[in-house]
C-alpha positions in Angstrom: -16.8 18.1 0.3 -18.9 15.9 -2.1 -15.8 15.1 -4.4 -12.9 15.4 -1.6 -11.3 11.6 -2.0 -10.4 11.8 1.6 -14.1 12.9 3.1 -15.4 10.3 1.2 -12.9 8.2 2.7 -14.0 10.0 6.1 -17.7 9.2 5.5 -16.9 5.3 4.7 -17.9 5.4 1.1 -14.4 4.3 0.0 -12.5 1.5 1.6 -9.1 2.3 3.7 -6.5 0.4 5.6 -7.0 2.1 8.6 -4.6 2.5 11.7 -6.1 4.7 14.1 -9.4 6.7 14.0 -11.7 8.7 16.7 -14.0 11.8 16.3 -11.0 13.9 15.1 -8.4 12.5 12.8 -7.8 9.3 10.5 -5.0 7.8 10.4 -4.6 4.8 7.2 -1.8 3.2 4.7 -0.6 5.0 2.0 -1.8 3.1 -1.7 1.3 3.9 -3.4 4.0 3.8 -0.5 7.2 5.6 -1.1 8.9 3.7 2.2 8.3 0.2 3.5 6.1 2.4 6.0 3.9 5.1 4.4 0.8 6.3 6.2 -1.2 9.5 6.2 -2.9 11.3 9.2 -6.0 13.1 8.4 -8.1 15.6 9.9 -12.0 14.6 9.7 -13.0 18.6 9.4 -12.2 19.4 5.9 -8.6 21.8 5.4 -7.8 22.4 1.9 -4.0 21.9 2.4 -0.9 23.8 5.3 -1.7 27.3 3.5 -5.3 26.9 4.6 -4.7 26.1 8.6 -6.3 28.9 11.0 -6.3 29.5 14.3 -9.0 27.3 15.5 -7.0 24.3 13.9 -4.2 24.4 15.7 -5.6 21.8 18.2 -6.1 19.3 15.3 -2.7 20.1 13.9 -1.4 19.2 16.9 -2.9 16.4 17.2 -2.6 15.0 14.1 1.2 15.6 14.9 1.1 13.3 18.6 -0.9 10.4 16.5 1.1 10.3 13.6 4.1 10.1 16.1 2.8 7.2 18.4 1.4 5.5 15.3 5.1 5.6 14.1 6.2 3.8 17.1 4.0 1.2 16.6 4.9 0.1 13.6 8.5 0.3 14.7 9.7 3.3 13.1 10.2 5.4 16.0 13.5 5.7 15.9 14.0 7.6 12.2 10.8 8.6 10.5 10.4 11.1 8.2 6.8 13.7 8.4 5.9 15.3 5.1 2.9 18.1 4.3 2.6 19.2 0.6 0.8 22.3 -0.1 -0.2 22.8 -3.2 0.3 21.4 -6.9 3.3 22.6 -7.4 4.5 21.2 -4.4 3.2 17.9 -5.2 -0.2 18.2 -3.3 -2.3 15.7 -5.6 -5.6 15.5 -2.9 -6.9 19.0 -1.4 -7.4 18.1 1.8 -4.5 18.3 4.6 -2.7 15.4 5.2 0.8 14.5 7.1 2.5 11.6 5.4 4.6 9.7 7.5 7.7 7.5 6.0 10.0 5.1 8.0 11.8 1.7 7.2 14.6 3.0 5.4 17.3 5.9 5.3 15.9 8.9 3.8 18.0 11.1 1.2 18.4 14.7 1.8 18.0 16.7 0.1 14.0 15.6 -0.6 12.9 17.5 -3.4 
């Protein structure tokens, strides 16, 4: 999508501190980190947001899911991290394109929201 902020980070037109990358998902530092670890997983194929996940993307879902995981590890959050999806405005959804924010470093309240 021609104004999706995170296709045109995809496609290398804006910069990213990236973490992990290969043909399916994108993996970077959050820009306005809400933990002393904030990253976001990205599928490359463009999903609007949870709602919007069909069949054929449960593979990528998935995946997303295993990376974000042994990403989390690596920066040495393994042991208590916390895996967000917003969907939709209301919800606090600000880009429209599915991501899973991953947040470790420091207790997390409950409840979130």
């Amino acid at each position: 999508m021609d104004d999706c902020l995170f296709c045109k980070i995809i496609n290398g037109d804006i910069p990213a501190d990236k973490l992990y990358e290969d043909d399916d998902v994108l993996a970077f530092r959050d820009i306005s980190p809400q933990a002393p670890c904030h990253f976001l997983v990205i599928p490359k194929k463009h999903i609007v947001g949870p709602a919007d996940v069909a069949p054929e993307d449960d593979a990528i879902i998935g995946k997303m899911m295993r990376v974000g995981s042994e990403l989390a590890s690596k920066e040495g959050i393994a042991d208590g991290f916390r895996v967000v999806f917003n969907n939709g405005a209301s919800a606090g959804q600000t880009v429209f394109h599915i991501h899973m924010h991953i947040l470790g470093g420091r207790d997390m309240a409950w409840p979130p929201g």
